[in-house]
C-alpha positions as semicolon CSV with decimal commas, in nm:
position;residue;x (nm);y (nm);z (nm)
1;X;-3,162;0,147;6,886
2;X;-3,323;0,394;7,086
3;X;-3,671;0,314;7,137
4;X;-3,826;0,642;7,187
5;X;-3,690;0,774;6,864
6;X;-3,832;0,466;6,645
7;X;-4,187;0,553;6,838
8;X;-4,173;0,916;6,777
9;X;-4,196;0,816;6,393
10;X;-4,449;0,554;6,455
11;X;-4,653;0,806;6,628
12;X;-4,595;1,048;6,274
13;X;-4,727;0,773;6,055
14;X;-5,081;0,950;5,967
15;X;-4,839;1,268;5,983
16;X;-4,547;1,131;5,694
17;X;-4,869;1,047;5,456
18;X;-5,010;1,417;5,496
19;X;-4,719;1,547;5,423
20;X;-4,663;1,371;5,137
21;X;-4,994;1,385;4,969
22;X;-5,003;1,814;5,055
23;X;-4,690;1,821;4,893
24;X;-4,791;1,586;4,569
25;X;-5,084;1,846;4,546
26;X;-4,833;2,130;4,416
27;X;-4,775;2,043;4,033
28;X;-4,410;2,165;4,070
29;X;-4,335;2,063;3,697
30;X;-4,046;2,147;3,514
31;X;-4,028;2,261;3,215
32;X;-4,199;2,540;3,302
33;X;-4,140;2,582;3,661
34;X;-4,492;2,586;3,774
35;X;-4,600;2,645;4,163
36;X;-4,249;2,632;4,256
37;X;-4,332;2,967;4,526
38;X;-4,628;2,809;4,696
39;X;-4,450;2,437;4,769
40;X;-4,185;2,635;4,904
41;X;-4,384;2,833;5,088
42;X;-4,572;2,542;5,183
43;X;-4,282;2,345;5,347
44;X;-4,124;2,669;5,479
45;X;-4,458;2,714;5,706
46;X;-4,447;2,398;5,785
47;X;-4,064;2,372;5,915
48;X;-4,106;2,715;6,096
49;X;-4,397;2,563;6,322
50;X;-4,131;2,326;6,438
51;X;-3,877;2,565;6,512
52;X;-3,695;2,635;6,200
53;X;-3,557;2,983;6,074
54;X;-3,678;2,971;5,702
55;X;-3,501;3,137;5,409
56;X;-3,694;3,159;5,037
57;X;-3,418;3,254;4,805
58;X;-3,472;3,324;4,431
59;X;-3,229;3,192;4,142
60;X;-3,236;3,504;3,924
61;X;-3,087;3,515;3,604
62;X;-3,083;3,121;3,593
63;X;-3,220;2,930;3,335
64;X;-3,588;2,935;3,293
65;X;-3,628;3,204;3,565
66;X;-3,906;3,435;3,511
67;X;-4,134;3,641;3,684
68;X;-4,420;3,397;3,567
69;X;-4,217;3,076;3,700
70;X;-3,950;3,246;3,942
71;X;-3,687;2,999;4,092
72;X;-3,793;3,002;4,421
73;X;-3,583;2,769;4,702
74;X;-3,640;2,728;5,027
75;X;-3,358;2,659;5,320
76;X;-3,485;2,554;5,695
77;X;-3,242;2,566;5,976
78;X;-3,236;2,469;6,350
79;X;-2,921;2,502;6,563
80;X;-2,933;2,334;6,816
81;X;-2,854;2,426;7,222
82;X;-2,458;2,377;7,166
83;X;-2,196;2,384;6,865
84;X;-2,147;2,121;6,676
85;X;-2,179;1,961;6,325
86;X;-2,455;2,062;6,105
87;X;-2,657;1,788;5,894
88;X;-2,841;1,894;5,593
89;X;-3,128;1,715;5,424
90;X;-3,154;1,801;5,095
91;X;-3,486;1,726;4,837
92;X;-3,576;1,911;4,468
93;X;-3,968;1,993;4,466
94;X;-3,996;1,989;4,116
95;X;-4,108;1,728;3,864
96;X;-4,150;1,577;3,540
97;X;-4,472;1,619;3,352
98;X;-4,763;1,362;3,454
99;X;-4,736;1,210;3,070
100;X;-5,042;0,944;2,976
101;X;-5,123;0,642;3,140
102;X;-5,252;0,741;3,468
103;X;-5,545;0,554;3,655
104;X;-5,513;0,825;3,948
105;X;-5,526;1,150;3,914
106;X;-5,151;1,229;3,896
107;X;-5,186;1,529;4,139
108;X;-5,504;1,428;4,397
109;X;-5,219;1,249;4,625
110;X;-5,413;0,973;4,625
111;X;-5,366;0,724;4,889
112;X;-5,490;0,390;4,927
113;X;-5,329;-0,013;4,964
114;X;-5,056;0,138;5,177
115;X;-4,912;0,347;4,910
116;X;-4,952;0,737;4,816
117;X;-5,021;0,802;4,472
118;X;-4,903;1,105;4,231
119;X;-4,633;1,250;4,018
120;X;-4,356;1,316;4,259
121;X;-4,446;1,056;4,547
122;X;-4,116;0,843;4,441
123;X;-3,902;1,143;4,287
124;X;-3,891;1,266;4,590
125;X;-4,147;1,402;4,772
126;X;-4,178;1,097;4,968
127;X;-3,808;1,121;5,060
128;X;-3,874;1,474;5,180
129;X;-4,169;1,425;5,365
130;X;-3,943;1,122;5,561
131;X;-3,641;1,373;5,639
132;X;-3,881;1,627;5,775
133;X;-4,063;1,359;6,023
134;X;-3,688;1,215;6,085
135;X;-3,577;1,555;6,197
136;X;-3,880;1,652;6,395
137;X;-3,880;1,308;6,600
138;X;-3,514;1,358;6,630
139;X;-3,590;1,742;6,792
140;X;-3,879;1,601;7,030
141;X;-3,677;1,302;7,137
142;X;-3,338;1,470;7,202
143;X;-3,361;1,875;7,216
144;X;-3,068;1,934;7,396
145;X;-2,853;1,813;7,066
146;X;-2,541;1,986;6,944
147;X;-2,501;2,134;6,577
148;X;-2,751;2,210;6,349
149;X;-3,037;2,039;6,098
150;X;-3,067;2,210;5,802
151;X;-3,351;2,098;5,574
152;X;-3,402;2,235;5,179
153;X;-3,667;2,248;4,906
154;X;-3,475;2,309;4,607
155;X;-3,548;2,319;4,228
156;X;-3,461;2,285;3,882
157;X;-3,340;1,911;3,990
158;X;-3,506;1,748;3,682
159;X;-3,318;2,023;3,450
160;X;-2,978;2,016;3,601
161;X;-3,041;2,160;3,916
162;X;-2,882;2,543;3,803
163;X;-3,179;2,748;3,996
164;X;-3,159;2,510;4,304
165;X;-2,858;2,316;4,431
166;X;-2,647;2,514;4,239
167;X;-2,753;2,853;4,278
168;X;-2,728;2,814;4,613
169;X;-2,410;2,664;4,662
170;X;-2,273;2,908;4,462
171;X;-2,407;3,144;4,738
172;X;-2,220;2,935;5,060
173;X;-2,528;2,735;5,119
174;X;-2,362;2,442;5,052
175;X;-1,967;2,521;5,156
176;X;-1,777;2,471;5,537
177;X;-1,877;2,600;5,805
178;X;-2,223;2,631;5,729
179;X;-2,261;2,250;5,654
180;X;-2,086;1,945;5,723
181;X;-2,304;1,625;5,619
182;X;-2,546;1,612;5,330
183;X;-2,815;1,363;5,312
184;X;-3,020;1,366;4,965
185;X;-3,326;1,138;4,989
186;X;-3,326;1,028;4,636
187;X;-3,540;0,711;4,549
188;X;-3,283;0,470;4,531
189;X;-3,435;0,217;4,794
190;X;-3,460;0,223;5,175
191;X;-3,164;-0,070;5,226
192;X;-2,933;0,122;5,007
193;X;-2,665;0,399;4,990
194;X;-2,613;0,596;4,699
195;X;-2,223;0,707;4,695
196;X;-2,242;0,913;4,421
197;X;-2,333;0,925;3,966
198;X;-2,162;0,827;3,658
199;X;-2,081;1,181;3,473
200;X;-2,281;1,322;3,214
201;X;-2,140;1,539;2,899
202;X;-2,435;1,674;2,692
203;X;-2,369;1,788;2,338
204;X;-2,507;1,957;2,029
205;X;-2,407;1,845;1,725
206;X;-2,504;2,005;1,396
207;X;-2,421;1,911;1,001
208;X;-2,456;2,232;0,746
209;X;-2,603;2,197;0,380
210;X;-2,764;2,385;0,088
211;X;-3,115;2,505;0,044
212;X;-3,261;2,417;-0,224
213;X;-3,582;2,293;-0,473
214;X;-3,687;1,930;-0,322
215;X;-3,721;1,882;-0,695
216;X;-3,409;1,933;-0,784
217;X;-3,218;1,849;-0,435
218;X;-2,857;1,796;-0,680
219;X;-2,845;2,154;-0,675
220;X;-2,864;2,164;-0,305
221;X;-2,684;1,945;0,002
222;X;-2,860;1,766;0,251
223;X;-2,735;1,813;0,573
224;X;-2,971;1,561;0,696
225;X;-2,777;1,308;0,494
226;X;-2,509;1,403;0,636
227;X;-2,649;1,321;0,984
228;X;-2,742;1,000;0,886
229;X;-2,334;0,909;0,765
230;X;-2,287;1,043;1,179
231;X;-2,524;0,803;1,291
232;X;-2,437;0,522;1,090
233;X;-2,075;0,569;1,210
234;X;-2,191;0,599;1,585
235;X;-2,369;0,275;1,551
236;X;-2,093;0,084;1,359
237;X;-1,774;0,237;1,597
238;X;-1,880;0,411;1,897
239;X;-2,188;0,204;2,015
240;X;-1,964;-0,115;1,966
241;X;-1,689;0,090;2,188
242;X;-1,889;0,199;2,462
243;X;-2,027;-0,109;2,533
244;X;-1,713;-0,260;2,603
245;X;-1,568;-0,033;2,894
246;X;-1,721;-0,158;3,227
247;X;-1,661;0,055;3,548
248;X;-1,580;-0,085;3,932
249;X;-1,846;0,149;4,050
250;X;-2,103;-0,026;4,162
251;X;-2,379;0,157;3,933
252;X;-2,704;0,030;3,926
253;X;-2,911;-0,099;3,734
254;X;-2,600;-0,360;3,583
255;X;-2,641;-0,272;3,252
256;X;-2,529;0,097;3,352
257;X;-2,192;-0,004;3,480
258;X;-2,122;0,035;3,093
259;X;-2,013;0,328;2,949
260;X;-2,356;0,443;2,731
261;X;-2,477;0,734;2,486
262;X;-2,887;0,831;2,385
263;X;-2,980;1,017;2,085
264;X;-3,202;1,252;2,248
265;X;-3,319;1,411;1,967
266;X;-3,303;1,515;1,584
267;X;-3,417;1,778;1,418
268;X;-3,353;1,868;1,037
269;X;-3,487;2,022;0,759
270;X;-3,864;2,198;0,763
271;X;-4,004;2,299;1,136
272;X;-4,325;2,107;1,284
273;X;-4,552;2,399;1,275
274;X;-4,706;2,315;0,935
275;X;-4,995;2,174;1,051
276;X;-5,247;2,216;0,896
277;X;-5,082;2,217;0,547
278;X;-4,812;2,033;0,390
279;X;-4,416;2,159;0,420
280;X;-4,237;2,346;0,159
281;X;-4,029;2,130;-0,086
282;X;-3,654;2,237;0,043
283;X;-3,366;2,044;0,038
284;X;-3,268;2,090;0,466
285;X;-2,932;2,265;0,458
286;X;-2,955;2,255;0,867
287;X;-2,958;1,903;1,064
288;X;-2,920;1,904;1,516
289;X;-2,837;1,625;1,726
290;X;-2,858;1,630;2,084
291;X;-2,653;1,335;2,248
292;X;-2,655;1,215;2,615
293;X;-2,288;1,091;2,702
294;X;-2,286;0,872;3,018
295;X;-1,917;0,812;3,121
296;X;-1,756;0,602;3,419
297;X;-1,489;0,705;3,704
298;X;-1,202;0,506;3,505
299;X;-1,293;0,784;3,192
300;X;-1,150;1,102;3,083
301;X;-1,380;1,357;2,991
302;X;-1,112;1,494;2,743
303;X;-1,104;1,144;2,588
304;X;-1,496;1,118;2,600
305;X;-1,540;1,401;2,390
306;X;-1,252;1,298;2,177
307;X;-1,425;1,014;2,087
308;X;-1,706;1,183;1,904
309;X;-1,506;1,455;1,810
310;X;-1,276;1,204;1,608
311;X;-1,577;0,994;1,425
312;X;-1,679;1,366;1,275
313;X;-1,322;1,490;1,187
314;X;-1,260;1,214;1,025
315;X;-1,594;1,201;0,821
316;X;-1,489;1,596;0,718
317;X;-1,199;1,430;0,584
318;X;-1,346;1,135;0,380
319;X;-1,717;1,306;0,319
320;X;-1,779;1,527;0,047
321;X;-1,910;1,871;0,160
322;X;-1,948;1,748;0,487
323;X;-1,919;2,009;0,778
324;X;-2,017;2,017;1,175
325;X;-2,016;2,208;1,460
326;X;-2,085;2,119;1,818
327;X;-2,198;2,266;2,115
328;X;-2,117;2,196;2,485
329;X;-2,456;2,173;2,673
330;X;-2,366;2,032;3,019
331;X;-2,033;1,871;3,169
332;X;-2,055;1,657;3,491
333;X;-1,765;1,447;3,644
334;X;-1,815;1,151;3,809
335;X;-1,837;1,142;4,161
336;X;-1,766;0,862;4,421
337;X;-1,804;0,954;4,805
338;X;-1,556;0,682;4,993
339;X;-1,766;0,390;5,234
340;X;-1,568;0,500;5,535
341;X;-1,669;0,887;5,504
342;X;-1,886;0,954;5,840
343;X;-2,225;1,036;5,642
344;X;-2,187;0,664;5,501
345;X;-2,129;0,500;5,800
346;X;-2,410;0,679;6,006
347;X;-2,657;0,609;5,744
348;X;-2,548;0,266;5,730
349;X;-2,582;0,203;6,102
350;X;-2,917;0,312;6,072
351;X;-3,012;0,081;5,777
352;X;-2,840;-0,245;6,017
353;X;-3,062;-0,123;6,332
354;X;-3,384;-0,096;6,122
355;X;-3,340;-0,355;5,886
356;X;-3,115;-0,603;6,076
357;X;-2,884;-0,594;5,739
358;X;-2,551;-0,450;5,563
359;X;-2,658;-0,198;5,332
360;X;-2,620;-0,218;4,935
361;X;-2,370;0,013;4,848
362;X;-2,470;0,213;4,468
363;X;-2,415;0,422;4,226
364;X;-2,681;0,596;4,021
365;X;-2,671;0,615;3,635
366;X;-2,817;0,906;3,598
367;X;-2,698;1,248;3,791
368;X;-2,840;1,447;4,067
369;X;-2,782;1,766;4,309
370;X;-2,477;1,566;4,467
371;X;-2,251;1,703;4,150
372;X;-2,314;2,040;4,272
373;X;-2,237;1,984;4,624
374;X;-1,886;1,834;4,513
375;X;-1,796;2,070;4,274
376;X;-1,899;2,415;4,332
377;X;-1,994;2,329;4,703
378;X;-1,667;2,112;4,806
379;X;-1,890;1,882;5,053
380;X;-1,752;1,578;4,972
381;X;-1,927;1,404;5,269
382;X;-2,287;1,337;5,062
383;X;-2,500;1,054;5,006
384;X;-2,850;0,974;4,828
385;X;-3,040;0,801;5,075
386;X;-3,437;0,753;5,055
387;X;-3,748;0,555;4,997
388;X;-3,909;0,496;4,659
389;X;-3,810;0,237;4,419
390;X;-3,600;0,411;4,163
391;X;-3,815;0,239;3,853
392;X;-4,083;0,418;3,952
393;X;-3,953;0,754;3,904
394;X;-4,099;0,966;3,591
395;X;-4,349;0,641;3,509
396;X;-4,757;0,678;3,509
397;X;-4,911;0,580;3,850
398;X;-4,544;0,648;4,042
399;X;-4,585;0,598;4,436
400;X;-4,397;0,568;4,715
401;X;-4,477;0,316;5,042
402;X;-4,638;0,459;5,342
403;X;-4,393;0,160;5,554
404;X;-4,089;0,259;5,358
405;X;-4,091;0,633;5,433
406;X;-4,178;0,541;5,775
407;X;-3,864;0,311;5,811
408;X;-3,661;0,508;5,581
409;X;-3,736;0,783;5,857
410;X;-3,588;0,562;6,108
411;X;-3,287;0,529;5,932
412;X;-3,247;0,888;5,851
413;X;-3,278;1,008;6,223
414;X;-3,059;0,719;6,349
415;X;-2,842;0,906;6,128
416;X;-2,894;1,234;6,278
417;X;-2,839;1,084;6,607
418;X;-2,487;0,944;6,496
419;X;-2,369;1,265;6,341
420;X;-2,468;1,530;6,595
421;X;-2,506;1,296;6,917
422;X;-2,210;1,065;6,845
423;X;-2,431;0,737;6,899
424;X;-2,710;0,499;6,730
425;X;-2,877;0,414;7,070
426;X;-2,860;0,687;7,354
């Protein structure tokens, strides 16, 4: 290891926290979109003091874009004094609403017991605070590199990621020559390396009826009986189904190495905007089901959808007066980048210098920017790699370890030093 390096990030300790609790102190939070312009403006100061040429780029037209809560991403980049590869760190700014159960205020960026506190500090603040000290150490320590560090605050993450990571890949931010090695600092644990996600498929599904008199509902049909025949047949066929198709990606936590699907939501019949009052006495000739498909490597997305596509044909068939339609809401391939790929084995080099160990080697259940990347990007060369403990993400009281970013900052600018430098130690 090269000792200067590991000290430069020592020496940023008091620096990593600040960073971390400034950038807690923007409630990014999506839905709406809120103070998305001044975190990115935030971090864009911030990088340009050290050197970086800042970008602020707008997602207009994408979902949720407004004046009121514009999609604003930021894109840092330093070149360094001689071609070479270019390295890109990667973190969304956004987050989830605070929800109940907090005994800290959810954005003070409280810090205390060797922890900083907040919505965000896991998911991933914390991992972008660490990528920023990395790459700043990494400048001090050697600034005659080759190549380029590229460093982005994206958004929309939380909500697919169409105003951030993909917006912008769509533009060349993510595409040959510009970039060549993508780092993400996702919260999935500062000994392991995220390869890639299980893929998503996101659906509508509606069942029609009748209006009519709740009194009288056999003059009507009930589309929210209907509904119920679809759920009763996803529970006795397709529940049963998934559970049995296991994956060799090494997903984590176990139980996701299963093919799974979540009911997100149901709505039928009267609205919820009653209140105060009582509803109207209608049969509901309207019932919507939003499902959350999670599929494996080894599965065809043709076949995924076939599967829930054949439980309602099949009910059309046998159920009287029973009709559907369904709507495509998101579609997401798996993605698997292979251990010997040179942003893998940098990353891991760092992880065996700082933590004397082979790292794990995961897969995340859920997806992130990485799809983009892949698929509209073509970097295939990206990892998730960060500090937080994944469990934490989206729960009251989330925080991230002041010692993990520090040594997850270690790790990251070992990294650096293999991509652009060519070794772990010089």
């Amino acid at each position: 290891m090269n000792e200067r390096l590991l000290k430069a990030i020592d020496d940023r300790r008091d620096d990593v926290v600040a960073l971390t609790a400034d950038l807690i102190r923007f409630p990014t939070i999506n839905p709406p979109g809120e103070a998305y312009r001044p975190c990115a403006e935030y971090l864009g100061a911030r990088l340009k003091k050290s050197g970086f040429e800042t970008e602020f780029i707008r997602a207009e037209g994408t979902p949720g874009d407004t004046d009121r809560y514009p999609r604003v991403n930021v894109v840092a980049r330093f070149d360094g004094r001689s071609p070479g590869a270019c390295v890109h760190f990667n973190s969304h700014i956004d987050v989830v609403e605070a929800g109940d159960g907090w005994t800290v205020d959810p954005f003070a960026g409280v810090v205390r017991d060797g922890k900083v506190y907040g919505r965000g500090a896991c998911d991933m603040k914390g991992g972008l605070a660490a990528s920023v000290i990395a790459a700043e150490a990494f400048m001090e320590v050697f600034p005659d590199f080759p190549g380029a560090i590229e460093i982005s605050g994206t958004v929309d993450e939380e909500s697919g990621g169409f105003g951030g990571v993909a917006h912008l890949a769509r533009l060349g931010y993510f595409s040959k020559p510009r970039v060549d090695h993508v780092i993400i600092p996702e919260p999935l644990n500062k000994d392991r390396i995220c390869l890639g996600h299980r893929g998503v498929w996101w659906a509508e599904i509606e069942t029609r009826g009748e209006i009519a008199h709740g009194s009288m509902p056999f003059l009507g049909d009930n589309a929210v009986r209907h509904m119920g025949a679809v759920l009763q047949a996803f529970e006795d066929e397709l529940f049963p189904a998934l559970d049995r198709k296991m994956t060799r990606m090494p997903v984590v936590p176990e139980g996701a190495r299963r093919s799974t699907m979540n009911i997100n939501s149901i709505h039928g019949g009267q609205t919820e905007d009653f209140r105060p009052g009582l509803p109207s006495p209608n049969v509901p000739d309207s019932c919507r089901l939003t499902i959350d498909r999670r599929f494996l490597l080894e599965e065809d997305l043709g076949t995924v959808k076939g599967e829930v596509t054949g439980i309602l044909d099949r009910l059309k068939r046998e159920r009287k007066k029973f009709d559907y339609e369904i709507r495509d809401l998101m579609e997401v391939l798996p993605l698997m980048t292979e251990r010997d790929a040179p942003v893998v084995k940098a990353v891991a080099q760092g992880i065996m210098a700082v933590f004397d160990r082979e790292p794990d080697y995961v897969i995340s259940p859920g997806t992130y920017d990485q799809k983009h990347i892949a698929r509209i990007g073509h970097i295939y060369d990206c990892i998730a790699y960060g500090p937080g403990i994944l469990d934490l993400a989206h729960r009251p009281d989330e925080w991230v370890g002041i010692s993990d970013m520090i040594e997850s900052a270690k790790v990251m600018a070992i990294g650096l030093n293999v991509l652009l430098r060519g070794t772990a130690a010089g």
